[in-house]
C-alpha positions as CSV (number, residue, x, y, z in Angstrom):
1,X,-117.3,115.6,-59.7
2,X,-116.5,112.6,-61.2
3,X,-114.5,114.0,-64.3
4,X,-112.7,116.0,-61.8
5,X,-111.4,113.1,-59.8
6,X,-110.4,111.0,-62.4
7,X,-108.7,113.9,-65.5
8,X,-106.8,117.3,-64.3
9,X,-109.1,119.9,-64.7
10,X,-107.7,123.5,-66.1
11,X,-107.5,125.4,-62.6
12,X,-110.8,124.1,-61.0
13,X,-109.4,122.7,-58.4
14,X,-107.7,124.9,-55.4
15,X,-105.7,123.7,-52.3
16,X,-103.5,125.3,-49.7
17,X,-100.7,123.1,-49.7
18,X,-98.0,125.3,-50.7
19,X,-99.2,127.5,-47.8
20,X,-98.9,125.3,-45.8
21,X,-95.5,124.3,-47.1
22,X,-94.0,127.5,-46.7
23,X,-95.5,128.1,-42.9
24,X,-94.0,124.5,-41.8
25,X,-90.4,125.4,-43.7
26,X,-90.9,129.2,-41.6
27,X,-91.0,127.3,-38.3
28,X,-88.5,125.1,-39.0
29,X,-86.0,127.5,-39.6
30,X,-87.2,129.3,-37.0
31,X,-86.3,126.3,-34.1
32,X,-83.2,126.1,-36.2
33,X,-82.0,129.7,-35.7
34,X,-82.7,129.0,-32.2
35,X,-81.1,126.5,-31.6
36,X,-78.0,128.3,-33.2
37,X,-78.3,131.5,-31.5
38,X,-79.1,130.4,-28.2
39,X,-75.4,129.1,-27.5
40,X,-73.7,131.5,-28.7
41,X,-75.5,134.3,-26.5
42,X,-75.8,131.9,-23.2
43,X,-72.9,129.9,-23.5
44,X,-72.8,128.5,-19.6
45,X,-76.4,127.1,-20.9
46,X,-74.3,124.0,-22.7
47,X,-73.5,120.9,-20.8
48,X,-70.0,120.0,-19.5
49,X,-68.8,116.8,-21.1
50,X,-65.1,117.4,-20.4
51,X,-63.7,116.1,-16.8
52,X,-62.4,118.5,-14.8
53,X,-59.8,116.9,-12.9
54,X,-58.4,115.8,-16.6
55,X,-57.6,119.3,-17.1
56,X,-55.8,120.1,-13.8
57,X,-51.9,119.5,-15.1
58,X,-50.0,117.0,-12.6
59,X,-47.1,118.8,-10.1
60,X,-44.2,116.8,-8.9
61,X,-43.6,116.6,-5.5
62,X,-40.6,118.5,-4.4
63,X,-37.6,116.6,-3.6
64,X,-35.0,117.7,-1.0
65,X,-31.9,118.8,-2.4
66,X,-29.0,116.3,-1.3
67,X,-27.0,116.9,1.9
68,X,-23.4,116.9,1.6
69,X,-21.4,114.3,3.8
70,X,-19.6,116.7,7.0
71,X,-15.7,117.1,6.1
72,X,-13.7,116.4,8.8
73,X,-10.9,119.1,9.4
74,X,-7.8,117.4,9.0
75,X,-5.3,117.8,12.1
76,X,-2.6,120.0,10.8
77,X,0.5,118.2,12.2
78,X,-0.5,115.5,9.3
79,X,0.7,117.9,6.4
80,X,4.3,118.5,7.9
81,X,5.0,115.1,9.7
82,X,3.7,112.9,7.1
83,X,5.6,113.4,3.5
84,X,3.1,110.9,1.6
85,X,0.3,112.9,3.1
86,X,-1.8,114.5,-0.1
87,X,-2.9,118.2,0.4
88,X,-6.1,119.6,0.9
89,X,-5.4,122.1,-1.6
90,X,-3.5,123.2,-4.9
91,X,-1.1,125.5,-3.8
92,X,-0.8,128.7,-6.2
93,X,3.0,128.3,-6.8
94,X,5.8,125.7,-7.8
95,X,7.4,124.9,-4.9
96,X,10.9,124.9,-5.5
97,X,13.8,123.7,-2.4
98,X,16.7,126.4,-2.0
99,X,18.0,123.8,1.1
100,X,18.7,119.8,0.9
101,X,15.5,118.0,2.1
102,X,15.8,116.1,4.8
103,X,16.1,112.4,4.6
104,X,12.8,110.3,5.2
105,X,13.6,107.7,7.6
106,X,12.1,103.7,6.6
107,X,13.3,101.4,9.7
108,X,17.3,101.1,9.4
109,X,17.5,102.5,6.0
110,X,17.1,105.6,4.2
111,X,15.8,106.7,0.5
112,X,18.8,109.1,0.2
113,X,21.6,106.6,0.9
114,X,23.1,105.1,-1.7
115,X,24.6,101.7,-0.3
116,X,20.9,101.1,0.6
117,X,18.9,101.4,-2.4
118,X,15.7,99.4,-2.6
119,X,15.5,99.8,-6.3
120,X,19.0,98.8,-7.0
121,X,19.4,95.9,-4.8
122,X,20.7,92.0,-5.8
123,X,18.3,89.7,-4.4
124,X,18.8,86.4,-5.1
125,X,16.1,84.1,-5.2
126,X,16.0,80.2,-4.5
127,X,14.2,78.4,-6.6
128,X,12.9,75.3,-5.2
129,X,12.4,72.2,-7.5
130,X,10.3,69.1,-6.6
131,X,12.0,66.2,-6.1
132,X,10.3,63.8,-8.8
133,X,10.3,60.4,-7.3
134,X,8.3,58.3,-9.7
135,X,8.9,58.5,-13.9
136,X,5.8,60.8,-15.1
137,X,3.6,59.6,-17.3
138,X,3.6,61.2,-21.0
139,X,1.2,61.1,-24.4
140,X,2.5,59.2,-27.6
141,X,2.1,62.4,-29.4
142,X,4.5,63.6,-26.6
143,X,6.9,61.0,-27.3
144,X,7.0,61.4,-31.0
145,X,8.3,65.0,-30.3
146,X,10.8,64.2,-28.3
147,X,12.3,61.8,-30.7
148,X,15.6,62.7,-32.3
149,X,16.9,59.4,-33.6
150,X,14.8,56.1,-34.9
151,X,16.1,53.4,-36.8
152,X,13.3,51.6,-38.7
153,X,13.0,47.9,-37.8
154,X,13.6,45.4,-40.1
155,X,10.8,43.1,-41.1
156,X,11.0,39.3,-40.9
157,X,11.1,37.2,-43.6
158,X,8.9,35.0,-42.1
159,X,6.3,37.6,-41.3
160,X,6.2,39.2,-44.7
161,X,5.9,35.5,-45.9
162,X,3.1,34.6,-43.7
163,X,1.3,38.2,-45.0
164,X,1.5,39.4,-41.2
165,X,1.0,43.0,-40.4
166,X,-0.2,45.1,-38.0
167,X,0.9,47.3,-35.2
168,X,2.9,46.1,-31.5
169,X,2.6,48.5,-28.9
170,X,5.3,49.0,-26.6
171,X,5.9,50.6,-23.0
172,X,9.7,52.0,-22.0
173,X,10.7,54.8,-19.8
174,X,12.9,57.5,-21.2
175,X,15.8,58.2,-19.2
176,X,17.2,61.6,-17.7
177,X,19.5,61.3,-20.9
178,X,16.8,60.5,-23.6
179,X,17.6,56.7,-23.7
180,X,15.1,53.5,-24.0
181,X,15.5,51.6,-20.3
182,X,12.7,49.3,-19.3
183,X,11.0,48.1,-22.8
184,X,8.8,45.5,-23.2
185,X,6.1,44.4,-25.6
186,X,2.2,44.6,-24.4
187,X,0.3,43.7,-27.5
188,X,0.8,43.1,-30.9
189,X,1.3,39.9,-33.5
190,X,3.6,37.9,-31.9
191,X,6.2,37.2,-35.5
192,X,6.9,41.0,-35.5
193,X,7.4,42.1,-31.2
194,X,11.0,40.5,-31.4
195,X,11.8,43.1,-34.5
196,X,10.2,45.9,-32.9
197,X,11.8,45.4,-29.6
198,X,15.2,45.3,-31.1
199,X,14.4,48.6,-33.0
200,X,12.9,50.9,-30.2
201,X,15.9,50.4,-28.1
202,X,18.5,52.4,-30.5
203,X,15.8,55.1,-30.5
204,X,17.0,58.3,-28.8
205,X,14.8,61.1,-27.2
206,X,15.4,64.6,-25.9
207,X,15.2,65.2,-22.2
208,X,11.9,65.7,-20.8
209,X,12.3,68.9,-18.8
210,X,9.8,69.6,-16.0
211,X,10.5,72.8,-14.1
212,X,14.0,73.5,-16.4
213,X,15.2,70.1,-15.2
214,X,15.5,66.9,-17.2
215,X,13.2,63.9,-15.5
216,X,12.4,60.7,-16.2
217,X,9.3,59.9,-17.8
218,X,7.0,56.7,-19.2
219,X,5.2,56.4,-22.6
220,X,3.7,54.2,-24.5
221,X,5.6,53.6,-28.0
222,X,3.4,51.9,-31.2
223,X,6.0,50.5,-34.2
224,X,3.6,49.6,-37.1
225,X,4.4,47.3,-40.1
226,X,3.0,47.3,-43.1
227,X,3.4,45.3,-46.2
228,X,4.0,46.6,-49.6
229,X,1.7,44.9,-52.1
């Protein structure tokens, strides 16, 4: 007993394992095959997992075809009467006149009379222009597009002596003619206004025209001297 416990013996010992084996793989694949089989015979047997309503495929409801709007018959005194009247239909021919249409009457003149053709008449149209009271008021940049004639002003001695520069700002009106009326000095070193004045007023402008016509206008005139080093 002992020697056969502990070292393999040469066929002395016998079991029925692999009988047993081969019975337990038998019933195995039995269940199996059943499992298999069973299905495909007895299908209703296998359980729903799908949602009917899922399935069911969605209708639209049904929409009412559009009504057309009721035509109104026409009253048939409208097609003869009225010439600017459209018709209801295409006719299938070219009409063509074989007698002188009548003349369609418009108050106390007619289309077909030549001394009183609309198109063709001389109207004469008055043209109203404001009466401007007061000079308007204009830009510098205005002013120096308007200028036609300048004469630079002459610097004085004692000014350029003194090292005196600067700018002098003027204000003037230009006349309905383009001359200087109404200049005088508002700022500027006081050696070189008397020069500037004296130079601004032989300055000539072109007419400032508002509405075609030629008005009087005030602007703000800067002379500027600068010394030469």
């Amino acid at each position: 007993m002992f020697e056969d416990s502990i070292f393999e013996s040469a066929g002395t010992i016998h079991t029925r394992s692999r009988q047993w084996m081969v019975a337990a793989f038998g019933f195995n694949a039995s269940i199996l095959m059943a499992l298999v089989l069973i299905p495909l015979i007895f299908p209703p047997m296998l359980p729903r997992l799908v949602n009917p309503f899922l399935l069911e495929a969605f209708v639209p409801p049904k929409l009412k075809p559009p009504q057309k709007p009721a035509q109104t018959a026409r009253p048939a005194n409208l097609l003869t009467n009225d010439p600017y009247q459209a018709p209801t239909r295409i006719p299938p021919t070219i009409y063509i006149a074989t007698v002188p249409e009548q003349a369609i009457n418009i108050g106390s003149s007619t289309l077909t009379d030549p001394g009183n053709d609309l198109f063709k008449r001389n109207i004469e149209v008055t043209v109203a222009h404001p009466d401007v009271q007061a000079p308007i008021h204009i830009s510098t940049l205005v002013e120096e597009g308007l200028l036609i004639q300048k004469r630079l002003p002459v610097y004085p001695a004692i000014a350029k002596t003194a090292g005196i520069s600067g700018t002098v700002t003027l204000e003037a009106i230009i006349s309905k003619t383009g001359t200087i009326e109404n200049l005088h000095v508002i700022g500027g070193p006081m050696m070189l206004r008397q020069a500037a004045e004296d130079a601004v007023r032989t300055w000539r402008y072109r007419p400032y025209l508002l509405d075609g016509q030629p008005v009087e206008v005030e602007t703000t005139v800067n002379v500027i001297f600068t010394l030469q080093r």
